[in-house]
KEKELUM-722135 format. One record per residue: x, y, z of N, C-alpha, C, CB in turn; residue number from 1; residue in three letters. Coordinates in Angstrom, 3 decimals. Glycine has a CB too. Example, Ala and Ser with C-alpha at 12.3 -4.5 7.8 and 13.67 -1.06 7.14 Angstrom:
BEGIN
+----------+----------+----------+----------+----------+----------+----------+----------+----------+----------+----------+----------+-----+-----+
:   n_east :  n_north :     n_up :  ca_east : ca_north :    ca_up :   c_east :  c_north :     c_up :  cb_east : cb_north :    cb_up :   n : res :
+----------+----------+----------+----------+----------+----------+----------+----------+----------+----------+----------+----------+-----+-----+
:   13.190 :   -5.690 :    7.800 :   12.300 :   -4.500 :    7.800 :   13.200 :   -3.300 :    7.800 :   11.308 :   -4.473 :    9.046 :   1 : ALA :
:   12.850 :   -2.250 :    7.080 :   13.670 :   -1.060 :    7.140 :   12.900 :    0.030 :    7.870 :   14.084 :   -0.598 :    5.725 :   2 : SER :
+----------+----------+----------+----------+----------+----------+----------+----------+----------+----------+----------+----------+-----+-----+
This chain:
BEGIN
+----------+----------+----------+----------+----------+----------+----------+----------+----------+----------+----------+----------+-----+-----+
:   n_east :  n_north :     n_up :  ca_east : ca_north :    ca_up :   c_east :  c_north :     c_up :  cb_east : cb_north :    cb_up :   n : res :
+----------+----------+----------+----------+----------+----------+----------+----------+----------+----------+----------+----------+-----+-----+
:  -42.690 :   77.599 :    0.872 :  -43.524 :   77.362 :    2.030 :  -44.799 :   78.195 :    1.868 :  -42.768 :   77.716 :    3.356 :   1 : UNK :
:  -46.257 :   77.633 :    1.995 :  -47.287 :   78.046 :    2.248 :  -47.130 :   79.456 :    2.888 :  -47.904 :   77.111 :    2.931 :   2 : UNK :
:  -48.251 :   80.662 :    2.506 :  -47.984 :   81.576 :    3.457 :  -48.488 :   81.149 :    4.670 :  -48.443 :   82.793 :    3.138 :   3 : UNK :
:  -49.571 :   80.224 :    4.920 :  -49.965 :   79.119 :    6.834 :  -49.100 :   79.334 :    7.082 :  -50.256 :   77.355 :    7.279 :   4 : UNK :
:  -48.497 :   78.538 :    6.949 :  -47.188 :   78.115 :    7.354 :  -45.874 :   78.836 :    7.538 :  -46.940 :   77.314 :    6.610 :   5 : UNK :
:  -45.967 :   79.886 :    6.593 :  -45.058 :   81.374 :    7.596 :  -45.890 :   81.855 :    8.783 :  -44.838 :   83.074 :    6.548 :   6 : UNK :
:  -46.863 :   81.773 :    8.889 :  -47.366 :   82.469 :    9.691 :  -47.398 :   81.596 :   11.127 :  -48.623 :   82.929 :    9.101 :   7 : UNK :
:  -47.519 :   80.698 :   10.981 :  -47.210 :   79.316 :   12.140 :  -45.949 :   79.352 :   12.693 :  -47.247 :   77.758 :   11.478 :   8 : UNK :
:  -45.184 :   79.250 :   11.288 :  -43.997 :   79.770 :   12.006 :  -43.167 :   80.943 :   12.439 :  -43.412 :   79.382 :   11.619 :   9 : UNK :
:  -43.929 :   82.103 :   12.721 :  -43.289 :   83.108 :   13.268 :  -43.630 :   82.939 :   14.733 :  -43.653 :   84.424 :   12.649 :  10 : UNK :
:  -44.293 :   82.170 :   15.367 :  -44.385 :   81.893 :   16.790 :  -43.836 :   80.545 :   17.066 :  -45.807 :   81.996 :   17.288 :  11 : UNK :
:  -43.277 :   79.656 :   16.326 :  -43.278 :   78.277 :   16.764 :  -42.919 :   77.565 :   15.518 :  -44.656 :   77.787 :   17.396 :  12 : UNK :
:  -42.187 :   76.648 :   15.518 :  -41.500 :   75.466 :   14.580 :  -43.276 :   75.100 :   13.640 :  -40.597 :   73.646 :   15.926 :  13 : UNK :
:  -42.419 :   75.261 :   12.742 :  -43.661 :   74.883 :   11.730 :  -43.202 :   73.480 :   10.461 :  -44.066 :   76.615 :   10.725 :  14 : UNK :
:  -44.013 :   72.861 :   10.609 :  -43.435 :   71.425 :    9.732 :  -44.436 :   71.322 :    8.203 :  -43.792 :   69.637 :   10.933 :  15 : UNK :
:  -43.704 :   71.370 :    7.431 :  -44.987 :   71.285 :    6.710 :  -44.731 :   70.146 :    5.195 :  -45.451 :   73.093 :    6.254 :  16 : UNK :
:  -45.403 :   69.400 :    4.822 :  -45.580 :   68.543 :    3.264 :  -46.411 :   68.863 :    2.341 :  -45.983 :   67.223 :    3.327 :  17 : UNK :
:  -45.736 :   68.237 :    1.144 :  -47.003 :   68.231 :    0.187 :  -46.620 :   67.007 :   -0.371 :  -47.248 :   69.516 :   -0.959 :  18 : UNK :
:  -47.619 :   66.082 :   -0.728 :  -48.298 :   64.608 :   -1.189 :  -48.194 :   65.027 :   -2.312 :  -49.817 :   64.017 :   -0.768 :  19 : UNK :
:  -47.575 :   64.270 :   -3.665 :  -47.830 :   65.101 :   -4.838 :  -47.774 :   63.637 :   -5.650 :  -46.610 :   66.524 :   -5.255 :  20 : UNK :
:  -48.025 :   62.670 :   -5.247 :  -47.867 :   61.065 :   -5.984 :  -49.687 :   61.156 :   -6.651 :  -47.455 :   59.261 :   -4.349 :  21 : UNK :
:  -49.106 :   61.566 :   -7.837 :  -51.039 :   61.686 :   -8.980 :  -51.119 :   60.435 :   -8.934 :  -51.263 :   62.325 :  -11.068 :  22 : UNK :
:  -50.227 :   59.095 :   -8.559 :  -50.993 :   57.849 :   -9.232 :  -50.985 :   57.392 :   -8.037 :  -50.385 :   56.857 :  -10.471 :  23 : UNK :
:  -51.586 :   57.849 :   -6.923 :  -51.715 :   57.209 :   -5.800 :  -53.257 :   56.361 :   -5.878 :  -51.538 :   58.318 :   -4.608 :  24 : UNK :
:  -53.315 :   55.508 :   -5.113 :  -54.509 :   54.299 :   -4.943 :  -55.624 :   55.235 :   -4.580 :  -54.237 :   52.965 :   -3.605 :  25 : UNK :
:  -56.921 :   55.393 :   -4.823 :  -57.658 :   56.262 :   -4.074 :  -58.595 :   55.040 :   -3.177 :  -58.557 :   57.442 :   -5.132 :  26 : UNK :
:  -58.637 :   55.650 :   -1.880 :  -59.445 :   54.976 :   -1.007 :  -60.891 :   55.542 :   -0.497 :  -58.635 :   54.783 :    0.049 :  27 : UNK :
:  -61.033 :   56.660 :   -0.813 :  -62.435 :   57.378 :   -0.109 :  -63.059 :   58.189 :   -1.423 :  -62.011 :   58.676 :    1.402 :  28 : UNK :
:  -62.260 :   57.753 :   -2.892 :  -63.033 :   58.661 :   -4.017 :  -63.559 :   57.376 :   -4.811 :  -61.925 :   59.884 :   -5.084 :  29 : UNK :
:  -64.468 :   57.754 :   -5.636 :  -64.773 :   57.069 :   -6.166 :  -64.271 :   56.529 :   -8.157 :  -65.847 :   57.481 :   -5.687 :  30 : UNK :
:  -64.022 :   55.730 :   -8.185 :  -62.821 :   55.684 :   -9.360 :  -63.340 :   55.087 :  -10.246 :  -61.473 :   55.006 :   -9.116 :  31 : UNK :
:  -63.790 :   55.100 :  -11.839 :  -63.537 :   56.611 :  -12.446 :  -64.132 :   57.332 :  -11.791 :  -63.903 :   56.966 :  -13.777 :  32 : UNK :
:  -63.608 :   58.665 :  -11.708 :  -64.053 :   60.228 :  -11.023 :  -65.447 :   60.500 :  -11.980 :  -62.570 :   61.774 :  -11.315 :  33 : UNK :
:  -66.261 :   61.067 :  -11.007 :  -67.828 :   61.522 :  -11.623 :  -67.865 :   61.756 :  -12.669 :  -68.506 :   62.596 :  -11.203 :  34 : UNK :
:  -66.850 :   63.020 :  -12.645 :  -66.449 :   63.550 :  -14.423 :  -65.534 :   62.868 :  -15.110 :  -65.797 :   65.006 :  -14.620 :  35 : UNK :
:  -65.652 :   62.500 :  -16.604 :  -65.242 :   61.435 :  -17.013 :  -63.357 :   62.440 :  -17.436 :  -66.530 :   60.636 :  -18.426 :  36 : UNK :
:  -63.889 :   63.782 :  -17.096 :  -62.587 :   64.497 :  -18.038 :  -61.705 :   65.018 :  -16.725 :  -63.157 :   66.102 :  -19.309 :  37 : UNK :
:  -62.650 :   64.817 :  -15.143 :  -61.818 :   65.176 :  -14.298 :  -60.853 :   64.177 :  -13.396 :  -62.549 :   65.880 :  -13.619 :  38 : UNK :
:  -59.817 :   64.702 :  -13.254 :  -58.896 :   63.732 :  -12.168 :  -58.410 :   63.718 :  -10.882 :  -57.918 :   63.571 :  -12.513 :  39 : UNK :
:  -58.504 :   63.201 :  -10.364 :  -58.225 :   63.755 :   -8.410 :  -56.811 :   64.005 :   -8.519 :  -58.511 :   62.305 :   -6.825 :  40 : UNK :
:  -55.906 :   63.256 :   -9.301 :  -54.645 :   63.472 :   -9.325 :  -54.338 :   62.782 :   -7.529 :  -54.311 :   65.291 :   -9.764 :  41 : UNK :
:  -53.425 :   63.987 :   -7.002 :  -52.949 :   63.590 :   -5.178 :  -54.090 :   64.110 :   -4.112 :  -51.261 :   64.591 :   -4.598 :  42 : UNK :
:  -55.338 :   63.520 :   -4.227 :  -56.045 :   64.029 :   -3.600 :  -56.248 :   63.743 :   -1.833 :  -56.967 :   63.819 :   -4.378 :  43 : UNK :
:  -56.949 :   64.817 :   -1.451 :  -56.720 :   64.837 :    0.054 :  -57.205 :   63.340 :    0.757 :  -57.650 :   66.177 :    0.722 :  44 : UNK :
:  -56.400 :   63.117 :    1.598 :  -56.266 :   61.852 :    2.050 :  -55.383 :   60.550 :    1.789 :  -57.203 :   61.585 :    1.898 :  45 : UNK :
:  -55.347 :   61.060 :    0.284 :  -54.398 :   60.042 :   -0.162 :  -53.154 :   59.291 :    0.290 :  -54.068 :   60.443 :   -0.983 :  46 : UNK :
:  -52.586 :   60.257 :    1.264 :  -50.922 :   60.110 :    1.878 :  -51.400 :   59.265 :    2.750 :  -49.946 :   61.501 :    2.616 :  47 : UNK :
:  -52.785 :   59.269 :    3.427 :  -52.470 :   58.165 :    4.767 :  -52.536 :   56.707 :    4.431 :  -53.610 :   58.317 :    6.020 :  48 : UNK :
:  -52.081 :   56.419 :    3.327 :  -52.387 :   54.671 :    3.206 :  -50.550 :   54.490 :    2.957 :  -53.795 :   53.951 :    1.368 :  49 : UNK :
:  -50.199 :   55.760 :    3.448 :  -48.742 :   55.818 :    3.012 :  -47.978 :   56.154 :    4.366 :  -48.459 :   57.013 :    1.772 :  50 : UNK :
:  -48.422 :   56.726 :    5.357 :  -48.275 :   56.301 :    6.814 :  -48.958 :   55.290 :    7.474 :  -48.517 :   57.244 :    7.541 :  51 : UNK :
:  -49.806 :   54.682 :    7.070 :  -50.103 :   53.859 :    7.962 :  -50.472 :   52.716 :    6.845 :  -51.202 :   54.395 :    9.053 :  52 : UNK :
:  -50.516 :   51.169 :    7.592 :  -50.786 :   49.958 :    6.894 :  -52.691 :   50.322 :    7.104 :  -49.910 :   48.267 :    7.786 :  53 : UNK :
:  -53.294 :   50.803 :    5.962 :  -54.682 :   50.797 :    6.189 :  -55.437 :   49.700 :    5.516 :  -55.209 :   52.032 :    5.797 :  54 : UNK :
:  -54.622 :   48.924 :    5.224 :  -55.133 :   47.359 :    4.478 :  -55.778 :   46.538 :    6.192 :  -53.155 :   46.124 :    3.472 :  55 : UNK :
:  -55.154 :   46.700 :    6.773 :  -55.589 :   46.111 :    7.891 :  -56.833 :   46.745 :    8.226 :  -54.635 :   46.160 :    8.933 :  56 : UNK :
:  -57.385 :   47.609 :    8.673 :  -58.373 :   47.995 :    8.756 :  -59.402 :   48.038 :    7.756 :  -58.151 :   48.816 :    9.137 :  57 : UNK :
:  -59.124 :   48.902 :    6.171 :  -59.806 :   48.583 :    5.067 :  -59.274 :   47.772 :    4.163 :  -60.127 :   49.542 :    4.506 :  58 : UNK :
:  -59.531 :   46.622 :    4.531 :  -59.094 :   45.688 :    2.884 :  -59.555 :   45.504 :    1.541 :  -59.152 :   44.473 :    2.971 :  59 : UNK :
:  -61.047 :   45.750 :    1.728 :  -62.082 :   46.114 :    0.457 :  -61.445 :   47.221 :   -0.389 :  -63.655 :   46.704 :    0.995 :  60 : UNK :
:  -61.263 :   48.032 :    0.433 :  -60.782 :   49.194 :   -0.090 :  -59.895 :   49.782 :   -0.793 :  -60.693 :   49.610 :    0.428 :  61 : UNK :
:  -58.345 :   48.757 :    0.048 :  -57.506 :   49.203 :   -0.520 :  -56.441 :   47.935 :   -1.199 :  -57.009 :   50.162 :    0.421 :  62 : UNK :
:  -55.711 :   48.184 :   -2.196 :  -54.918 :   47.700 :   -3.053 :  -53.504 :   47.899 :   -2.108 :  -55.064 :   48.459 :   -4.542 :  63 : UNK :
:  -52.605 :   46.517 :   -2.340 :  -51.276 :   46.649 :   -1.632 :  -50.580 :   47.783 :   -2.628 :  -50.353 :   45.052 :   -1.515 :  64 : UNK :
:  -49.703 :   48.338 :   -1.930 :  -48.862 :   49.371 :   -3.002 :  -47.535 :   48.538 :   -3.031 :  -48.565 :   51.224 :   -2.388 :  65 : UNK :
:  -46.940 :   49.048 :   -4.193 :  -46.434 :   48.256 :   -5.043 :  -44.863 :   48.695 :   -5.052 :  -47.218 :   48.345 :   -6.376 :  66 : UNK :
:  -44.061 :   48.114 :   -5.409 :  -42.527 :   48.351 :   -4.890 :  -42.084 :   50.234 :   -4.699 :  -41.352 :   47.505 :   -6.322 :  67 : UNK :
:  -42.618 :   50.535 :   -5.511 :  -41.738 :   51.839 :   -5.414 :  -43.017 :   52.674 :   -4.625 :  -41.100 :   52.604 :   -7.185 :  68 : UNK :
:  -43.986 :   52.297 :   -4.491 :  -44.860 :   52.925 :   -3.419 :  -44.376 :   52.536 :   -1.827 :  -46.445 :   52.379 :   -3.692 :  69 : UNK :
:  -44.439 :   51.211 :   -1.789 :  -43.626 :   51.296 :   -0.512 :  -42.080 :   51.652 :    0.412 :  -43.781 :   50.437 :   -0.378 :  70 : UNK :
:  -41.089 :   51.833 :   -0.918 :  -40.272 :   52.855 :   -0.926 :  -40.834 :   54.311 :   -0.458 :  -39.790 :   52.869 :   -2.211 :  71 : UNK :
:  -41.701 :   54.774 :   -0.847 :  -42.214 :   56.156 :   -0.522 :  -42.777 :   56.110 :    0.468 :  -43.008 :   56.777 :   -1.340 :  72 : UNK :
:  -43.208 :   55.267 :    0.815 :  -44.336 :   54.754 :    2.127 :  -42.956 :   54.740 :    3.624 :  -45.286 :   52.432 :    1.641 :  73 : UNK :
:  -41.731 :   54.164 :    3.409 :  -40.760 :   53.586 :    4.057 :  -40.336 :   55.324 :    4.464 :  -39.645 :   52.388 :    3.077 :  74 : UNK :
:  -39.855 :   56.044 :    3.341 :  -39.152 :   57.334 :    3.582 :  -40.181 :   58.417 :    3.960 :  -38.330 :   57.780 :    2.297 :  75 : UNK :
:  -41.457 :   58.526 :    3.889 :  -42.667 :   59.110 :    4.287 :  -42.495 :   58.777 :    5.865 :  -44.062 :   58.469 :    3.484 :  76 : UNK :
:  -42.588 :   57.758 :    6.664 :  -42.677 :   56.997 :    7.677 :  -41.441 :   57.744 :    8.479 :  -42.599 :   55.390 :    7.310 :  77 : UNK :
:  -40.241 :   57.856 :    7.750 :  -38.436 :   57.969 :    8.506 :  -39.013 :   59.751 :    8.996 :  -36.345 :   57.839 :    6.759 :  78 : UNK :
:  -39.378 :   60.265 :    8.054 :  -39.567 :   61.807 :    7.799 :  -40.326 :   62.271 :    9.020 :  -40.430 :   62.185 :    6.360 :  79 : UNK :
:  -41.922 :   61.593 :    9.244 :  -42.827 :   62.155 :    9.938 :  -42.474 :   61.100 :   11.374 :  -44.428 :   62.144 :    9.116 :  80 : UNK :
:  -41.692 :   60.639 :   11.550 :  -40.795 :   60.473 :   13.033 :  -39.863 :   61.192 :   13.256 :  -40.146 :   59.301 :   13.289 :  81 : UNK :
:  -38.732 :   61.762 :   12.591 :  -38.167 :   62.383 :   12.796 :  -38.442 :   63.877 :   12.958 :  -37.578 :   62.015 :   12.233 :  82 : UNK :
:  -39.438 :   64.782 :   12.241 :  -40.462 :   65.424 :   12.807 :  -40.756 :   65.527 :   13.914 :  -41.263 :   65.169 :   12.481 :  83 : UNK :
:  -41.865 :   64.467 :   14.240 :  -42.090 :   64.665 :   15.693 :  -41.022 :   64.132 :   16.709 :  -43.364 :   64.027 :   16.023 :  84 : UNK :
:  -40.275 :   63.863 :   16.407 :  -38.761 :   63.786 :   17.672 :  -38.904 :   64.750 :   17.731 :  -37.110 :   63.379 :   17.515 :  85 : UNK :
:  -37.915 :   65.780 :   16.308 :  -37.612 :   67.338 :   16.981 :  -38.472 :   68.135 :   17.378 :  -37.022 :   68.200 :   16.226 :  86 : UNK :
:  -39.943 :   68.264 :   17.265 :  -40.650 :   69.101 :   17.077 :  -41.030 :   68.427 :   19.037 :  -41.728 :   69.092 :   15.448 :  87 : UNK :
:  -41.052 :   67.516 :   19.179 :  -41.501 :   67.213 :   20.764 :  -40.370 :   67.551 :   21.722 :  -41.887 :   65.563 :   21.036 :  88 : UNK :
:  -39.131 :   67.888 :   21.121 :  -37.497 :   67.831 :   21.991 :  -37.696 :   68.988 :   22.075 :  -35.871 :   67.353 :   21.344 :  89 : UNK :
:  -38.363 :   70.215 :   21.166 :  -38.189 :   72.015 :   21.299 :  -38.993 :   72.189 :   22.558 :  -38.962 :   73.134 :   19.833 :  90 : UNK :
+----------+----------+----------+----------+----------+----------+----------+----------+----------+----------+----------+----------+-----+-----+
């Protein structure tokens, strides 16, 4: 756990993730990356096309994800509800 995130949680339930899918779709970078030798890998933002259907809103943008992405997309989804159940029941 982040040291944030000890520290969050010494007053209060602290929830915390890390996004770590390098071959995720990028939607707000630009692809190839500026630098031809650098890689965004799981870069910030990346997880929300994985909570939410953002094809509906950006379709230009984004690419359907693909069987085992929406597996991750499905158990991403179970996780950050069950989250906020407990975290709204304390």
């Amino acid at each position: 756990m982040s040291s944030a995130a000890k520290q969050f949680a010494l007053n209060s339930p602290a929830y915390v993730y890390e996004f770590s899918d390098q071959d995720a779709p990028e939607l707000f970078l630009s692809v190839p990356s500026a630098g031809p030798s650098f890689q965004y890998h799981a870069a910030h933002a990346s997880e929300l096309q994985f909570l939410w259907n953002l094809q509906l809103s950006m379709p230009a943008s984004t690419a359907p994800l693909t069987a085992d992405e929406q597996a991750l997309s499905a158990t991403m989804v179970k996780y950050t509800a069950r989250i906020t159940t407990v975290a709204c029941s304390s």
